[in-house]
C-alpha positions as CSV (number, residue, x, y, z in Angstrom):
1,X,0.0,0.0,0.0
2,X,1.5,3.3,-1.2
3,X,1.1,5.2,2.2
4,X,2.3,9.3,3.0
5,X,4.9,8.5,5.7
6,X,4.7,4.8,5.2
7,X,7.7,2.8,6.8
8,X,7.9,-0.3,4.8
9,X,11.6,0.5,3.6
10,X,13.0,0.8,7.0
11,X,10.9,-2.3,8.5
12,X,14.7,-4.6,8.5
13,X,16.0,-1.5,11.3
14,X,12.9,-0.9,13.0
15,X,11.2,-4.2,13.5
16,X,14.3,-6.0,15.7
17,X,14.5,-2.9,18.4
18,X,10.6,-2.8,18.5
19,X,11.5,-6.8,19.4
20,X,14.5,-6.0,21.5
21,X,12.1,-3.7,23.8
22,X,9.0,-6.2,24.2
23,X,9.1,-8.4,26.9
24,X,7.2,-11.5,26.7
25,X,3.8,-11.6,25.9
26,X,3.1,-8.2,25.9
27,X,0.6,-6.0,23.7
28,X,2.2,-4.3,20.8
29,X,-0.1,-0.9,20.2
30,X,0.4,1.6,17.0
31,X,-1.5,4.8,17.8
32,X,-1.4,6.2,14.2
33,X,-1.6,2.4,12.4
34,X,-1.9,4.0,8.8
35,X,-0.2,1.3,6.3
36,X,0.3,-1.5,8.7
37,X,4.1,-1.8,7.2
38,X,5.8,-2.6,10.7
39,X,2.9,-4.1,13.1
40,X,2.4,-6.6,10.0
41,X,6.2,-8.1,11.0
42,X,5.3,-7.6,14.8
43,X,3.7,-10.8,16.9
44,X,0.7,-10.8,18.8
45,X,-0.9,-9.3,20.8
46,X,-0.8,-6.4,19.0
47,X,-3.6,-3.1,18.4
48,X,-3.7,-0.6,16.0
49,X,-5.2,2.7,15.7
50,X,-6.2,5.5,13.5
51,X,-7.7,8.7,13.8
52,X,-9.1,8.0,10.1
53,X,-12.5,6.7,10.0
54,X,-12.3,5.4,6.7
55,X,-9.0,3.7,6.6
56,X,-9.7,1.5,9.7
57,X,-13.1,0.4,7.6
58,X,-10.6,-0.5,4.5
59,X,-8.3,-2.5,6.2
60,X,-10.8,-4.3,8.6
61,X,-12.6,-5.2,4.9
62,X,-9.6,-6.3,3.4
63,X,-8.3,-8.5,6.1
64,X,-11.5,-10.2,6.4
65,X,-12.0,-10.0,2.5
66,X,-15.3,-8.7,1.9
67,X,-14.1,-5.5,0.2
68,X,-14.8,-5.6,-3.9
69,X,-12.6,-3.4,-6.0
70,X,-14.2,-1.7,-8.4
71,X,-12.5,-2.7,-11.9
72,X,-12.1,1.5,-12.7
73,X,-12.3,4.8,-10.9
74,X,-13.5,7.8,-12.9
75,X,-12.9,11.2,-11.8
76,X,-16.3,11.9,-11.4
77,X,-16.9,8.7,-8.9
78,X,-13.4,10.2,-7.1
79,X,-15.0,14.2,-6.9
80,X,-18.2,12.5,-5.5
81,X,-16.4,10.1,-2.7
82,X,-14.2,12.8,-1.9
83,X,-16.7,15.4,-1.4
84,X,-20.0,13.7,-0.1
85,X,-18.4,13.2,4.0
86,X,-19.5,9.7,3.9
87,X,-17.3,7.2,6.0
88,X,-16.8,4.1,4.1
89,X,-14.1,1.4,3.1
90,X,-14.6,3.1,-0.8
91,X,-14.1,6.7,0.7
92,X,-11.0,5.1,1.6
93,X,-9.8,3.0,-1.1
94,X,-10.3,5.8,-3.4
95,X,-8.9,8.4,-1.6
96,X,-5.6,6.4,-1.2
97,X,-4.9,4.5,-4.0
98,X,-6.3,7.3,-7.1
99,X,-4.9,10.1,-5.7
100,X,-1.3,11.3,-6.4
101,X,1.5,10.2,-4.4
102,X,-0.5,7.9,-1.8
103,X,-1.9,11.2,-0.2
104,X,-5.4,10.8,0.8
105,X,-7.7,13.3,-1.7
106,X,-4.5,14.9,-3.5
107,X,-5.9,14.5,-6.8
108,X,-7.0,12.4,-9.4
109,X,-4.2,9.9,-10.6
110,X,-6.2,7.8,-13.6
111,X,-3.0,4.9,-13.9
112,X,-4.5,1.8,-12.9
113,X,-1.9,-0.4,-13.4
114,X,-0.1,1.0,-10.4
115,X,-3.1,1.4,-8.5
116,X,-4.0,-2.1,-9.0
117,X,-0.5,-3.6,-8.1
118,X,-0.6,-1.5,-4.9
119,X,-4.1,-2.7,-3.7
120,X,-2.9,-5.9,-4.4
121,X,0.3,-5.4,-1.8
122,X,-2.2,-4.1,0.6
123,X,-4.6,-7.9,0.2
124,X,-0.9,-9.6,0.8
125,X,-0.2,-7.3,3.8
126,X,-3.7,-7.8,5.2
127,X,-3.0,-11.6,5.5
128,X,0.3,-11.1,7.8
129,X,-2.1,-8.7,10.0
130,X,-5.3,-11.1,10.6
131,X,-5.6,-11.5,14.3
132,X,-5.0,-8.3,14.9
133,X,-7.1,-5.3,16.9
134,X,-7.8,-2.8,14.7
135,X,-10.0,0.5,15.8
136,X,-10.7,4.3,14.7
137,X,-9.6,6.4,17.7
138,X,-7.4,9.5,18.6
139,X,-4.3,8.6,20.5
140,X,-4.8,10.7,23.2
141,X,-8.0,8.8,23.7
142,X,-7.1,5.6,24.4
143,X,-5.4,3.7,27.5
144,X,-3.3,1.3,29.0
145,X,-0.2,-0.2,31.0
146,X,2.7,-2.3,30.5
147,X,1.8,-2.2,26.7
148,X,5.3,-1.6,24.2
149,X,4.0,1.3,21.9
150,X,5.7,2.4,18.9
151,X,4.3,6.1,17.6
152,X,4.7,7.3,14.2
153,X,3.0,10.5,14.3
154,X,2.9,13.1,11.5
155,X,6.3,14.8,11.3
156,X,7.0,17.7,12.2
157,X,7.6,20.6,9.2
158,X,5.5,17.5,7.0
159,X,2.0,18.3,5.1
160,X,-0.9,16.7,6.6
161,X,-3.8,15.2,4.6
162,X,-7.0,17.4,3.6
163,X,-9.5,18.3,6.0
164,X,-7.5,16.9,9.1
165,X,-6.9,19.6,11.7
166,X,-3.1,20.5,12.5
167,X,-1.2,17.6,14.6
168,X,-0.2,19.2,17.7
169,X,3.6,18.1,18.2
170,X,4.0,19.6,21.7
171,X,0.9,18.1,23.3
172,X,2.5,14.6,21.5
173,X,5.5,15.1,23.5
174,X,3.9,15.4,26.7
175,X,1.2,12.3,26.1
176,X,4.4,10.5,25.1
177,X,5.7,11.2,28.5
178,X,2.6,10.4,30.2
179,X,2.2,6.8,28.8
180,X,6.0,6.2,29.6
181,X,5.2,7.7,33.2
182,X,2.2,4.7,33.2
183,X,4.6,1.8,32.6
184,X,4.5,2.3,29.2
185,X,7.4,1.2,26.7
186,X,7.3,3.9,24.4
187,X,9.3,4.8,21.2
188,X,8.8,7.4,18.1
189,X,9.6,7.4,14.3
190,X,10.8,11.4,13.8
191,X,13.4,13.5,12.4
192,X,13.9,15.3,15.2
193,X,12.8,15.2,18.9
194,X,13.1,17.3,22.3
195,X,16.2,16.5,24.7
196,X,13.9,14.6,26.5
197,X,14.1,11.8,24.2
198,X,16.9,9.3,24.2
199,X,18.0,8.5,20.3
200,X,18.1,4.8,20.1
201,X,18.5,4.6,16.3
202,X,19.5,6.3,13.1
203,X,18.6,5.3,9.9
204,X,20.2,6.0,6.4
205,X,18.7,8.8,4.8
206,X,17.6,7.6,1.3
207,X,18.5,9.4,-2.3
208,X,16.0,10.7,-5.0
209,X,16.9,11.6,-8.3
210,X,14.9,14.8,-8.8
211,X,14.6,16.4,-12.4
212,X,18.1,18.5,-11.3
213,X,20.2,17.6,-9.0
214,X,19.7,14.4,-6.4
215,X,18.0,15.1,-3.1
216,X,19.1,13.2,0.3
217,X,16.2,13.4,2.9
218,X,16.7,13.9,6.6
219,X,17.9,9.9,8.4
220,X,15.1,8.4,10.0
221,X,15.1,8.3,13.6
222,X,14.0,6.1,16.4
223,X,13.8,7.6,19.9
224,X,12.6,6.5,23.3
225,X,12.1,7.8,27.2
């Protein structure tokens, strides 16, 4: 699944310290699940959730295989999903996988070759994630002890999608410190964090080739309390 923010390239470096940090038999929880790319290599028990309605209604009918992709989107079935407010697994599906760059209601993207080859990652991915609790929720709204939580929240300095208010990083910090003051195991996928946070791992930063020069991102970072 082609996902804004998606981790699936740096799953080999993030998985085994996620591992190295549970202890035995305890819950795994994703507060901002999204793609799925790391809790799908990640053993139970493990939760996910999302603030988005409609992608927690996708993947729960993916994984238990009731969702029917259409054979073709037109623009005029993506303008009406993305503009009628209506919370459904097509919402979704559309939103994601015909809309430029994986970016939920960027834009019309007609190629359906590569829209089809991505949805069909996503059935693959869904089968490596059956057994799993999955549930729309704000992070800040949901609980828990002793649970190993691994956060990756919107970046900061990063665009957010359409009509999803702005993601307050300071109040993140401080919930972040509040689960960890609960018994909580907790570690963040940033750039960048406050002193507070102990850098546990740094990942390569990967190359583009843009129509100039070559770009080098910022390195991946993993960081705990």
């Amino acid at each position: 699944m082609t996902y804004q923010g998606s981790k699936e390239k740096y799953a080999k470096h993030i998985v085994p310290i996620l591992n190295r940090f549970r202890t035995p038999h305890q819950t795994y929880w994703e507060p901002f699940f999204g793609s799925g790319s790391i809790m799908q290599h990640m053993g139970p028990p493990r939760i996910g959730t999302d603030i988005m309605e409609d992608l927690i209604m996708l993947w729960k009918d993916v994984i238990n295989d009731t969702f029917i992709e259409p054979s073709y989107v037109t623009k005029e079935m993506y303008d009406n999903e993305m503009s009628n407010g209506v919370h459904s697994s097509m919402r979704a599906y559309i939103g994601f996988f015909w809309s430029f760059s994986g970016m939920f209601n960027k834009g019309y993207s007609p190629e359906f070759f590569r829209k089809s080859h991505s949805f069909h990652k996503m059935r693959l991915r869904a089968v490596r994630l059956r057994g799993s609790t999955l549930c729309t929720a704000d992070y800040r709204a949901v609980g828990g002890r002793g649970v190993l939580i691994y956060a990756d929240p919107p970046y900061r300095g990063t665009t957010t999608y359409r009509g999803v208010e702005p993601f307050d990083h300071e109040e993140f910090y401080k919930w972040c410190q509040m689960k960890a003051e609960a018994g909580n195991t907790v570690i963040v996928s940033e750039y960048e964090m406050p002193k507070e946070f102990k850098l546990i791992l740094e990942m390569p930063a990967t190359t583009s080739l843009g129509t100039s020069k070559r770009e080098k991102s910022k390195p991946e970072r993993l960081y705990t309390l």
